[in-house]
PASEBA-1860 file (N, C-alpha, C; in nm, 3 decimals):
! residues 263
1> XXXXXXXX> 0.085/-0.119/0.000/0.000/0.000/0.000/0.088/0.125/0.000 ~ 0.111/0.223/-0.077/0.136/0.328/-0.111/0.113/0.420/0.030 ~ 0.225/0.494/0.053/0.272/0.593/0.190/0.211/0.689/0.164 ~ 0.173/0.741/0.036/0.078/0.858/-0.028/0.135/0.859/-0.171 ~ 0.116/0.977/-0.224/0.090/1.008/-0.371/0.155/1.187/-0.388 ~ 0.288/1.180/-0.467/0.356/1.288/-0.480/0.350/1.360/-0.617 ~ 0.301/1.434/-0.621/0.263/1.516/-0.774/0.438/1.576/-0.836 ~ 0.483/1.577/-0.947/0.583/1.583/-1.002/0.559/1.698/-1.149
9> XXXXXXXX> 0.615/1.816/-1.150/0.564/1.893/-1.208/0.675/1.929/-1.318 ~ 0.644/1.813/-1.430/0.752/1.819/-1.541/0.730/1.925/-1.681 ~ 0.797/1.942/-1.769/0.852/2.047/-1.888/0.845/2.014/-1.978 ~ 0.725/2.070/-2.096/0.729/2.029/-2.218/0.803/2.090/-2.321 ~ 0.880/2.190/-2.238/1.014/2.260/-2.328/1.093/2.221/-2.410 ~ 1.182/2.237/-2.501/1.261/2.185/-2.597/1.349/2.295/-2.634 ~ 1.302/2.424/-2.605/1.401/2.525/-2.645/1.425/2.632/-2.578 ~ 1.531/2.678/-2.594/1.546/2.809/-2.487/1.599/2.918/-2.560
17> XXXXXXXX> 1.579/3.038/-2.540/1.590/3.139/-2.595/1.755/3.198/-2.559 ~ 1.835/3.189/-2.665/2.008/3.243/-2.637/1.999/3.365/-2.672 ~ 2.063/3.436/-2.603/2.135/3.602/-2.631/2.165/3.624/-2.696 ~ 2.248/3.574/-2.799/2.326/3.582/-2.895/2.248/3.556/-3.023 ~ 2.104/3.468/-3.010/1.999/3.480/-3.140/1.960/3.352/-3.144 ~ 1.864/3.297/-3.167/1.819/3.160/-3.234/1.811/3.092/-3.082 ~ 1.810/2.960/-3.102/1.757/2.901/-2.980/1.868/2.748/-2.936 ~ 1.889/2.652/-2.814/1.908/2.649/-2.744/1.829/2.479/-2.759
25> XXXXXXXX> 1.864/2.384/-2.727/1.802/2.246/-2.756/1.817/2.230/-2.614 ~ 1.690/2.169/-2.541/1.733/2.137/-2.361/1.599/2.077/-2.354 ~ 1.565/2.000/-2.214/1.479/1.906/-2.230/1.500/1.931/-2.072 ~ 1.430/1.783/-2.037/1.460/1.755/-1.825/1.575/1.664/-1.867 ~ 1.629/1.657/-1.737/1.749/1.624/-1.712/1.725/1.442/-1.628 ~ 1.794/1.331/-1.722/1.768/1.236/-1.718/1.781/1.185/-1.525 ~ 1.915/1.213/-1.512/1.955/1.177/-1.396/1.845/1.253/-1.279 ~ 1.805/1.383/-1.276/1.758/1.472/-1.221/1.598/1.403/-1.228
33> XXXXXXXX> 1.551/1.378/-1.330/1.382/1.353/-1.332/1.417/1.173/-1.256 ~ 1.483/1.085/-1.282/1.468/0.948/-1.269/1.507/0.923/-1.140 ~ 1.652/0.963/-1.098/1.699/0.896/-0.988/1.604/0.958/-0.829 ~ 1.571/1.099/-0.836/1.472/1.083/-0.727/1.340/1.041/-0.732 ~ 1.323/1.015/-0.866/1.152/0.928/-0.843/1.180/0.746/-0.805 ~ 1.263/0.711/-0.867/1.263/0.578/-0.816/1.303/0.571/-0.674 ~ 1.391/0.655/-0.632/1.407/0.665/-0.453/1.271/0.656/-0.409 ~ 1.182/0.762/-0.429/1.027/0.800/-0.432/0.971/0.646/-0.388
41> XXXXXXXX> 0.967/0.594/-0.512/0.888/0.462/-0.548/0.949/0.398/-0.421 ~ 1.076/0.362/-0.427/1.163/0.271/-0.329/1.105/0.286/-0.210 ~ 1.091/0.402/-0.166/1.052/0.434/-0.027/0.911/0.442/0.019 ~ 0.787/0.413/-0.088/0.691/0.367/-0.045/0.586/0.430/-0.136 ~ 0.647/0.529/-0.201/0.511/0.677/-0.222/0.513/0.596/-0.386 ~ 0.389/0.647/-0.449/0.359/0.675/-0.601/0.397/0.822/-0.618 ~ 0.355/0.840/-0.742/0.355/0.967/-0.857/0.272/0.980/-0.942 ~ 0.217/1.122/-0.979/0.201/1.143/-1.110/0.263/1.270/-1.167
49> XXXXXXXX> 0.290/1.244/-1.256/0.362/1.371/-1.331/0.222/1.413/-1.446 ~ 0.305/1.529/-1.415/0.152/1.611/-1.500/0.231/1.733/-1.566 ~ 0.239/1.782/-1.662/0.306/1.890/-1.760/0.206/1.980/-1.807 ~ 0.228/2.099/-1.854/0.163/2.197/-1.890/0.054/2.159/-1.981 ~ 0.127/2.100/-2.080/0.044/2.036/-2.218/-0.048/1.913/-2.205 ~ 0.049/1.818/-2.064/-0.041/1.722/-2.045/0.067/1.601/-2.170 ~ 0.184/1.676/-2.197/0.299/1.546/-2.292/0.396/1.522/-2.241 ~ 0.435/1.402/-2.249/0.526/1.363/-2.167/0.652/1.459/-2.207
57> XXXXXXXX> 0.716/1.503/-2.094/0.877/1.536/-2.110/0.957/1.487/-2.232 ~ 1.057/1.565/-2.277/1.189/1.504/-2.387/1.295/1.533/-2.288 ~ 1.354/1.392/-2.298/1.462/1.421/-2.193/1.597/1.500/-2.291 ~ 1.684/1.583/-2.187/1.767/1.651/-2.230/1.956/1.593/-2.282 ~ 1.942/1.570/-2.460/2.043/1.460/-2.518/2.139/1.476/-2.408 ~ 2.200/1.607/-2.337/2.315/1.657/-2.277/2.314/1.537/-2.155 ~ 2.195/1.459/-2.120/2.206/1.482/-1.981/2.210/1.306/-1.934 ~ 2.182/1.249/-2.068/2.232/1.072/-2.089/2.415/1.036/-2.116
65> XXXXXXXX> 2.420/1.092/-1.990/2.572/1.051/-1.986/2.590/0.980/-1.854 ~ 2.762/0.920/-1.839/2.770/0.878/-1.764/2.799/0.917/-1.647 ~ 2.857/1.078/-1.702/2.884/1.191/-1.588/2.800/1.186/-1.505 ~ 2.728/1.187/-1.513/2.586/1.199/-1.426/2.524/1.093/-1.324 ~ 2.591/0.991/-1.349/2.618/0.834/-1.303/2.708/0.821/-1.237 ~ 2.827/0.869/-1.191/2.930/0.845/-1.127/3.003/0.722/-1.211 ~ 3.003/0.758/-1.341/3.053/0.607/-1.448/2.969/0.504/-1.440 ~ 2.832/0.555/-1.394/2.806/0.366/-1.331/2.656/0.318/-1.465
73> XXXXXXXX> 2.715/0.237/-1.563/2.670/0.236/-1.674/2.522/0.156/-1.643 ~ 2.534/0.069/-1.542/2.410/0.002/-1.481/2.315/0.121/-1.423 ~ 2.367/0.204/-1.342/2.280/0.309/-1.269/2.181/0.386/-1.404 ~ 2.289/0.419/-1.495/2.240/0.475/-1.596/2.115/0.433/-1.707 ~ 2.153/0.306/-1.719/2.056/0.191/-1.780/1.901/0.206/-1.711 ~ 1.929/0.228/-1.615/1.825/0.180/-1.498/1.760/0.297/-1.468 ~ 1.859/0.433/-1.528/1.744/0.584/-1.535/1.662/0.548/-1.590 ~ 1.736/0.514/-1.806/1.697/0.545/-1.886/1.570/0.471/-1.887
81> XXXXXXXX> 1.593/0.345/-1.854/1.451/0.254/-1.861/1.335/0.304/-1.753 ~ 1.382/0.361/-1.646/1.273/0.429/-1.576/1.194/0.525/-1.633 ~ 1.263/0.625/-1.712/1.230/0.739/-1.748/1.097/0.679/-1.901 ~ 1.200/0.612/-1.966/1.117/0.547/-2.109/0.987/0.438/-2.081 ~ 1.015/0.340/-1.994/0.853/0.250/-1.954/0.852/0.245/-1.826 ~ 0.908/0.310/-1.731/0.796/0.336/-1.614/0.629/0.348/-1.608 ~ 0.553/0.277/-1.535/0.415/0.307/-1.606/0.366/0.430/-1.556 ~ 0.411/0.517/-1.413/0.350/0.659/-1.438/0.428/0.708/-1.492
89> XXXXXXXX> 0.581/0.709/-1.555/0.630/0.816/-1.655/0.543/0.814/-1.756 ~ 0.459/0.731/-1.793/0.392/0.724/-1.955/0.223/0.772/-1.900 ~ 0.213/0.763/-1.806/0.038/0.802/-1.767/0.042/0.972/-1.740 ~ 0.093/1.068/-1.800/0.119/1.201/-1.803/-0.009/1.242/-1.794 ~ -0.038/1.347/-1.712/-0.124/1.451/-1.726/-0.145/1.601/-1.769 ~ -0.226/1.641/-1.737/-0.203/1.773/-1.759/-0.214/1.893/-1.643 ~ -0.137/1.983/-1.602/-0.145/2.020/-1.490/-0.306/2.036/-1.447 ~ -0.400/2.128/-1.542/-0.497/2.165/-1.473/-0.592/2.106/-1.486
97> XXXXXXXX> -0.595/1.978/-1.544/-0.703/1.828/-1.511/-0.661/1.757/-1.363 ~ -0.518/1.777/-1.287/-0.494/1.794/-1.239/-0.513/1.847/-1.081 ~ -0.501/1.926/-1.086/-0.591/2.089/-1.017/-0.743/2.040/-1.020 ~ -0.761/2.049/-1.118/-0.927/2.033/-1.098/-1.015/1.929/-1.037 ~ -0.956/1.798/-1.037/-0.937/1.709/-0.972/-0.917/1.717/-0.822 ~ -0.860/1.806/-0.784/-0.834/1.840/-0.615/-0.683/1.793/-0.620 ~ -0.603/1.889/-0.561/-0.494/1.842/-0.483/-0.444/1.770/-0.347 ~ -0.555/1.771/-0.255/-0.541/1.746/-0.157/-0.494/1.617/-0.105
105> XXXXXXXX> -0.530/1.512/-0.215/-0.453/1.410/-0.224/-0.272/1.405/-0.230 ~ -0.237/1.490/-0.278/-0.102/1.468/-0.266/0.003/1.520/-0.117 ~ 0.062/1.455/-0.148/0.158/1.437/-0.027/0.271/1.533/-0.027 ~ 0.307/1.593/-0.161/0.408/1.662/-0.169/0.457/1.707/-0.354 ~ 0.532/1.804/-0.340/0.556/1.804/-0.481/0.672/1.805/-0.551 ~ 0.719/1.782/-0.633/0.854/1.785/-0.707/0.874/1.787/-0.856 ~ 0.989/1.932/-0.890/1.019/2.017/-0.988/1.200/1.961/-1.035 ~ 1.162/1.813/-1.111/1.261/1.802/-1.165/1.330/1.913/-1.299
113> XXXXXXXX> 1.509/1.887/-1.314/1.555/2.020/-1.339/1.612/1.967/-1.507 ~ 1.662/2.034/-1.555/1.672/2.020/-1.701/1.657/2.210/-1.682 ~ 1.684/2.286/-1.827/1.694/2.374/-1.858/1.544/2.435/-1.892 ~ 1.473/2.331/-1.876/1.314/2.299/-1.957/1.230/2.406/-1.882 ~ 1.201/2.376/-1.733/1.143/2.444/-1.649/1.161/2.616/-1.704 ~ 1.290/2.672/-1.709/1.306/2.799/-1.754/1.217/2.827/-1.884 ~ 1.173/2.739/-1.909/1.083/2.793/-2.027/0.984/2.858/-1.982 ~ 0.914/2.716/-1.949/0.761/2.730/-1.943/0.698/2.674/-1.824
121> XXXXXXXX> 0.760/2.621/-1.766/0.720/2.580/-1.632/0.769/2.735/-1.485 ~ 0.838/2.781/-1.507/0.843/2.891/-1.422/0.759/2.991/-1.477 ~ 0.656/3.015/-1.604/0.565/3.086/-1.596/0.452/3.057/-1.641 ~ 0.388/2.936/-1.562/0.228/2.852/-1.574/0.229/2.945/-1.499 ~ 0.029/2.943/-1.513/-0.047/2.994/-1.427/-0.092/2.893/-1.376 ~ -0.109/2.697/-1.418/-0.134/2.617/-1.360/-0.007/2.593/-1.244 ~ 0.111/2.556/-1.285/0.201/2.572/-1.226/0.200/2.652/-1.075 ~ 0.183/2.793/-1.080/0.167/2.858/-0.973/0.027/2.817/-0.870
129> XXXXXXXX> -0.041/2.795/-0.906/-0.183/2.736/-0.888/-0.132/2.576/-0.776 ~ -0.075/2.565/-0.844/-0.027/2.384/-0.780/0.063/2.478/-0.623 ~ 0.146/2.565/-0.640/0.298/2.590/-0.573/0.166/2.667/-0.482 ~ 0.123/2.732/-0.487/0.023/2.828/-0.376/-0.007/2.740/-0.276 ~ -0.093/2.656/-0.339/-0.146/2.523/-0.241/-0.034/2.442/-0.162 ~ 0.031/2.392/-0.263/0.139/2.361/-0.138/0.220/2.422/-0.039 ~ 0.210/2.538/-0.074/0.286/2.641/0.014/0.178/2.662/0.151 ~ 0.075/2.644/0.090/-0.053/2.724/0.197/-0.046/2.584/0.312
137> XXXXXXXX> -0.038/2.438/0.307/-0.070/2.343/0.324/0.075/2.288/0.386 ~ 0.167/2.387/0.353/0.269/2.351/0.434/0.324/2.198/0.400 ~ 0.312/2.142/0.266/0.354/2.039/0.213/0.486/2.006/0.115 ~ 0.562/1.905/0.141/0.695/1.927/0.121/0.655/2.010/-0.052 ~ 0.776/2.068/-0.094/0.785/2.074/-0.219/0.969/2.113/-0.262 ~ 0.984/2.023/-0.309/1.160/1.954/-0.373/1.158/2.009/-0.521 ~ 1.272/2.084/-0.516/1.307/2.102/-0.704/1.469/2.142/-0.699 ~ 1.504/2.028/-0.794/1.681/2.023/-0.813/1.683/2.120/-0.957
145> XXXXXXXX> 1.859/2.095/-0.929/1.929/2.199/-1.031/1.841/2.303/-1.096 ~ 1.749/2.290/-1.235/1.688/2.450/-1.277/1.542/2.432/-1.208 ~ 1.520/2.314/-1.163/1.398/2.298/-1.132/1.354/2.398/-1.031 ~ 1.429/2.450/-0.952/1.368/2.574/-0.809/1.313/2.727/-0.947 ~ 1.388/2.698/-1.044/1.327/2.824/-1.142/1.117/2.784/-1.154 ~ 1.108/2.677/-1.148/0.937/2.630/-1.158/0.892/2.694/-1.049 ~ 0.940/2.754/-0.883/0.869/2.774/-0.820/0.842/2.943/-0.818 ~ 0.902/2.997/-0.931/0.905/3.144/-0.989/0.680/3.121/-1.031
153> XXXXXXXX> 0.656/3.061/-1.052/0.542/3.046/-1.124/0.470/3.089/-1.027 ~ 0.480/3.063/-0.885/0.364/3.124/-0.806/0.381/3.293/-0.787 ~ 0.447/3.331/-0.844/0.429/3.507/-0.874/0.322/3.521/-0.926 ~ 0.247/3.632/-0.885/0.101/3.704/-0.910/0.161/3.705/-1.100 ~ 0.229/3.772/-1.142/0.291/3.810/-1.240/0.414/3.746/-1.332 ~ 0.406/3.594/-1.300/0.514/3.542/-1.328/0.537/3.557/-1.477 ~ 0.494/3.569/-1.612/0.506/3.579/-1.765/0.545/3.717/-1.759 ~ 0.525/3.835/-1.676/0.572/3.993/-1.701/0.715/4.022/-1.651
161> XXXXXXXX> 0.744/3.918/-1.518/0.833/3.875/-1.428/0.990/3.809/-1.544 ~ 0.961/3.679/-1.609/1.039/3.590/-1.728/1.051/3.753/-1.815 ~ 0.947/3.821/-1.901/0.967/3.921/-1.927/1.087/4.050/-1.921 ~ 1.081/4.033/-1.780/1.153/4.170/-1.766/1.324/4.092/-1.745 ~ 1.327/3.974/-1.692/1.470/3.905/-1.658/1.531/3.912/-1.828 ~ 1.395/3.891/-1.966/1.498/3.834/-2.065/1.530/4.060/-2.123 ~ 1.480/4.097/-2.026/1.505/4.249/-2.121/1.581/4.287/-2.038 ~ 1.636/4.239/-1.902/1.752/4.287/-1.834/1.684/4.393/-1.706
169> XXXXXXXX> 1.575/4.382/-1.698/1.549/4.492/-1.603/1.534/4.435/-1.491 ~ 1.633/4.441/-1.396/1.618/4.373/-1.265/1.530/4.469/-1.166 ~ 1.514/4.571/-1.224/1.455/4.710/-1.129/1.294/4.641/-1.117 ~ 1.253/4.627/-1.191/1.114/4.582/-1.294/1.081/4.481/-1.240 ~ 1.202/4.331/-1.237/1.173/4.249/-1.204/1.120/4.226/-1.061 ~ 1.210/4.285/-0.920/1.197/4.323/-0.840/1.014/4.367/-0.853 ~ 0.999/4.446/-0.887/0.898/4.541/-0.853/0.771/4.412/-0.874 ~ 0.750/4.361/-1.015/0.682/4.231/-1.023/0.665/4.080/-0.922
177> XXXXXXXX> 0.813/4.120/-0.870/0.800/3.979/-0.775/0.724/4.007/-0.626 ~ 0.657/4.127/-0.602/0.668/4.200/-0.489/0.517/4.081/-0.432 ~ 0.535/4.027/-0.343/0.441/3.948/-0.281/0.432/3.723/-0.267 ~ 0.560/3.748/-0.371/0.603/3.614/-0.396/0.601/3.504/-0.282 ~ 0.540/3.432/-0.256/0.526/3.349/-0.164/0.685/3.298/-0.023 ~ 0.760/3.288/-0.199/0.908/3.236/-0.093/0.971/3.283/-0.103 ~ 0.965/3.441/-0.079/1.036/3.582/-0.069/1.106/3.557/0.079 ~ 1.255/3.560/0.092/1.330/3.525/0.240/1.368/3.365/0.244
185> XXXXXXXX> 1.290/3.311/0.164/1.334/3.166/0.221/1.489/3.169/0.164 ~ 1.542/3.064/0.244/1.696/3.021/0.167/1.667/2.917/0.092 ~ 1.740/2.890/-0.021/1.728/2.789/-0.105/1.870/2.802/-0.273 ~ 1.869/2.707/-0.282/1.988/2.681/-0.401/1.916/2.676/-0.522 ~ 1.983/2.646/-0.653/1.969/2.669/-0.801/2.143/2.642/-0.833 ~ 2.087/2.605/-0.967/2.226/2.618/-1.102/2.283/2.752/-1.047 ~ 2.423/2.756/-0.999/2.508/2.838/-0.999/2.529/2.907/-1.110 ~ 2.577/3.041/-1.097/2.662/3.136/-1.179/2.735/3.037/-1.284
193> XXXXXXXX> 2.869/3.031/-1.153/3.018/2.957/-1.211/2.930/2.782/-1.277 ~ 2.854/2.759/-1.275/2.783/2.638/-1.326/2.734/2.698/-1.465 ~ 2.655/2.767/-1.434/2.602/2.822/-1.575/2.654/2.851/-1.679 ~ 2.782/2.895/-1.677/2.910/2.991/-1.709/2.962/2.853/-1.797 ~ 3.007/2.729/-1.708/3.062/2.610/-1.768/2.962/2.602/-1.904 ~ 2.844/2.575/-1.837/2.714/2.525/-1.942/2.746/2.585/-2.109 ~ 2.747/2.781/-2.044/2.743/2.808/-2.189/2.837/2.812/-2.279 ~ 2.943/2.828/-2.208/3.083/2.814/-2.265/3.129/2.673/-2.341
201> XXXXXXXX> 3.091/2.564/-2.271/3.119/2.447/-2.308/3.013/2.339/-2.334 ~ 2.897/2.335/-2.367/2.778/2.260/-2.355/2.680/2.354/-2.482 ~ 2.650/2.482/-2.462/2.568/2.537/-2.579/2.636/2.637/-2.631 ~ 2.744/2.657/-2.610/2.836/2.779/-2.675/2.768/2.881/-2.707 ~ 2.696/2.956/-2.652/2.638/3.036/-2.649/2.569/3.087/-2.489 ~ 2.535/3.236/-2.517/2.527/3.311/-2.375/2.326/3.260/-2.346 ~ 2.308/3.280/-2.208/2.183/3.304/-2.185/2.139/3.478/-2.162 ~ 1.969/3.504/-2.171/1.955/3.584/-2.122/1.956/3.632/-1.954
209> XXXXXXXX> 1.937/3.562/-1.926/1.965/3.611/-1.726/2.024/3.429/-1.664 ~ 2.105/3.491/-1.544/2.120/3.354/-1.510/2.039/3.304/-1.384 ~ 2.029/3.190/-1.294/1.938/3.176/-1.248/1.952/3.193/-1.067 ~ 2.038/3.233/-1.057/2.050/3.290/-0.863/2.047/3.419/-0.912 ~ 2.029/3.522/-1.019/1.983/3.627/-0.987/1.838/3.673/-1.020 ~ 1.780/3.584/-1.118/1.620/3.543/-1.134/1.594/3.522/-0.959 ~ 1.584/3.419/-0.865/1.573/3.381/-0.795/1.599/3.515/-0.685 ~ 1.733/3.555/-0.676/1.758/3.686/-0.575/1.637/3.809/-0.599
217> XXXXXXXX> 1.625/3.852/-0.697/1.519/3.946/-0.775/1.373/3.909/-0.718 ~ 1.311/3.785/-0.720/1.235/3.792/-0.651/1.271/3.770/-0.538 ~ 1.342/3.738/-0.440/1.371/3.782/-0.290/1.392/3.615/-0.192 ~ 1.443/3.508/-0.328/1.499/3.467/-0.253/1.636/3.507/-0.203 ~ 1.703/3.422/-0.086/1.813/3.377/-0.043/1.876/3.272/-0.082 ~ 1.959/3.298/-0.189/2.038/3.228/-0.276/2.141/3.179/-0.181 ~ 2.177/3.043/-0.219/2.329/2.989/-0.130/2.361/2.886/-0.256 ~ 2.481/2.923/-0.251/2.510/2.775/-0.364/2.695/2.768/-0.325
225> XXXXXXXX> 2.743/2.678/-0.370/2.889/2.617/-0.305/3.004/2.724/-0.387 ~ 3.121/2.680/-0.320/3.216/2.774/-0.416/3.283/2.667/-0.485 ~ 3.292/2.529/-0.461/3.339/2.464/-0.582/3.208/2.420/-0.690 ~ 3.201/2.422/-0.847/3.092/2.365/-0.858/3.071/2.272/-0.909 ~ 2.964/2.162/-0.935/2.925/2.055/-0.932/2.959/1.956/-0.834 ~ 2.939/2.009/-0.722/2.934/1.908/-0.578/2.842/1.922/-0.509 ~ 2.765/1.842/-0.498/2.596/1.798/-0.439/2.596/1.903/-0.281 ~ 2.476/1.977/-0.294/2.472/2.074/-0.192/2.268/2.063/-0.221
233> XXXXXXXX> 2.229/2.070/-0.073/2.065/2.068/-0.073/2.046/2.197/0.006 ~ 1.933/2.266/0.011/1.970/2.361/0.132/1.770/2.371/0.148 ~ 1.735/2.361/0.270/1.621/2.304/0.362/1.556/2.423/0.440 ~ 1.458/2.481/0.411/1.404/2.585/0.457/1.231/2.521/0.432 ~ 1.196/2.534/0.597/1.034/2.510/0.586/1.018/2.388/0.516 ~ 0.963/2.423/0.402/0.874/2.293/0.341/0.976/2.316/0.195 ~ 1.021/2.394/0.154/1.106/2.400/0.091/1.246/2.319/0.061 ~ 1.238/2.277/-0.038/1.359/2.149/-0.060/1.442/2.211/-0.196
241> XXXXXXXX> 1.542/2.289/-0.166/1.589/2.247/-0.353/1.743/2.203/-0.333 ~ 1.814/2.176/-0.439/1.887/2.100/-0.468/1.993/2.175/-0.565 ~ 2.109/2.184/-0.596/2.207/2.305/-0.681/2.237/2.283/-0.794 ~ 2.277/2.123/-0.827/2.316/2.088/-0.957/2.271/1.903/-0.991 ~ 2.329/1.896/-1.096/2.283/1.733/-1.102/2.363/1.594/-1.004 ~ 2.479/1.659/-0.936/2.518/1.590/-0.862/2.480/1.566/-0.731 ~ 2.347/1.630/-0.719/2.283/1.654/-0.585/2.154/1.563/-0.570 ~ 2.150/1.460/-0.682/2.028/1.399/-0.732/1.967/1.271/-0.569
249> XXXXXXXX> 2.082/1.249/-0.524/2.085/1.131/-0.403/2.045/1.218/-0.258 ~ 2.094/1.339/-0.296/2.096/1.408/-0.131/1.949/1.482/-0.151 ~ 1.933/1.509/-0.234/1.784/1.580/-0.263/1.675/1.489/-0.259 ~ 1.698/1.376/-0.289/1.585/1.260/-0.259/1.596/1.213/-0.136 ~ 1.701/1.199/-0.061/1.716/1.207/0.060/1.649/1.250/0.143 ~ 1.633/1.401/0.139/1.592/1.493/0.222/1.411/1.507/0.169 ~ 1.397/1.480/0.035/1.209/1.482/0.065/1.178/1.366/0.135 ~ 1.207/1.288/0.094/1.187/1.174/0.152/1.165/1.167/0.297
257> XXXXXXX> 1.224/1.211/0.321/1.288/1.237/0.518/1.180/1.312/0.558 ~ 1.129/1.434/0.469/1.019/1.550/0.470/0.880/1.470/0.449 ~ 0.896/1.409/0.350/0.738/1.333/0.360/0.725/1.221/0.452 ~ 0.837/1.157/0.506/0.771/1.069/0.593/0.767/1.115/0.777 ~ 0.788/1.274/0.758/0.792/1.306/0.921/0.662/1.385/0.861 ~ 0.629/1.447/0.747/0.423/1.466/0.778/0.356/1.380/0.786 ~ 0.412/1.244/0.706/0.329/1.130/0.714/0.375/1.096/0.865
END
């Protein structure tokens, strides 16, 4: 019998908008969406994942490596097949069939990371709709590497908010985020010096804003490590996020730990 039922709030993104012109190929992030849902499963709970569109995720080509595995070609195997015939990876919903349905059933939520979320998942209005409730209800809610960018969505204004970050106006942005739910909390994201690697060496090309100052702008408390890509979680309230993809074990860790002390 199932410990409860954790809603998973995935990205039907595929592209991202570069500085420099044209666009940006990114998806969710294999290691990031798989290895904390099967912890999930392991530890007692179900899922459903539910996306804007209601289509399943494209996972991100960058992110089927072994890097991401600690070399471990079995671990990896054992994403990919999670991610591809898992039977709730394939029973996708749509956020606001979802919603409409009642939330109250769920136990908690989680904003796997990929570059994807920066699309379109940090400015649903279903999205924010889901993050209110859990916030109000005081129910865990976990999102690794870009995934803490999804909890931008519960801004009154979150599409004017994405807006003003890709035109550079942090004055603006500020002013839009003014009432944001997890304004003060502490919490992590994709680093600077992370991001920096990304574009330099991964899409050769610049972004428009990066994502601890999206995050600072609306009024979180950014913390992230000074070496980067070394697993760092940082735990505020009901709040769970996670810094990069090497944080995939300690971040499942810690909801886990979170949903079974409400349960």
């Amino acid at each position: 019998m199932s410990k409860g039922t954790i809603l998973v709030v995935g990205s039907n993104a595929t592209q991202l908008e570069a500085k420099s012109g044209g666009t940006i190929t990114i998806g969710q992030f294999l290691n990031e969406t798989a290895v904390p849902l099967m912890a999930i499963e392991a530890a007692g709970y179900d899922f459903v994942l539910a996306t804007p569109t209601g289509d399943k995720p494209h996972v991100d080509k960058d992110s089927d490596a072994l890097l991401y595995f600690a070399n471990d070609d079995a671990a990896r195997t054992r994403a990919r097949d999670f991610f591809n015939n898992a039977p709730a990876m394939n029973a996708v919903r749509s956020l606001r069939s979802v919603i409409d349905e009642g939330l109250d059933r769920y136990a908690g939520v989680f904003f796997p990371g990929g570059h994807a979320p920066v699309v379109d998942v940090m400015q649903d209005p279903d999205a924010g709709e889901v993050l209110r409730h859990f916030h109000a209800h005081n129910k865990p809610t976990a999102a690794i590497c870009h995934g803490p960018m999804g909890i931008l969505a519960a801004l009154d204004k979150a599409r004017e908010f994405r807006a003003a970050l890709i035109a550079g106006d942090q004055a603006k942005a500020r002013d839009l985020a003014k009432g944001w739910p997890y304004a003060g909390y502490r919490m992590t994201v994709f680093s600077r010096g992370e991001e920096e690697f990304a574009e330099d060496n991964v899409f050769k090309a610049k972004l428009f804003f990066n994502m601890p100052d999206a995050l600072e702008a609306a009024g979180g408390k950014v913390i992230t490590t000074a070496e980067n890509f070394t697993s760092h979680v940082v735990v505020d309230r009901e709040l769970i996020t996670a810094q990069n993809p090497m944080s995939d074990h300690e971040l499942a860790a810690n909801f886990i730990a979170a949903l079974d002390k409400r349960a």
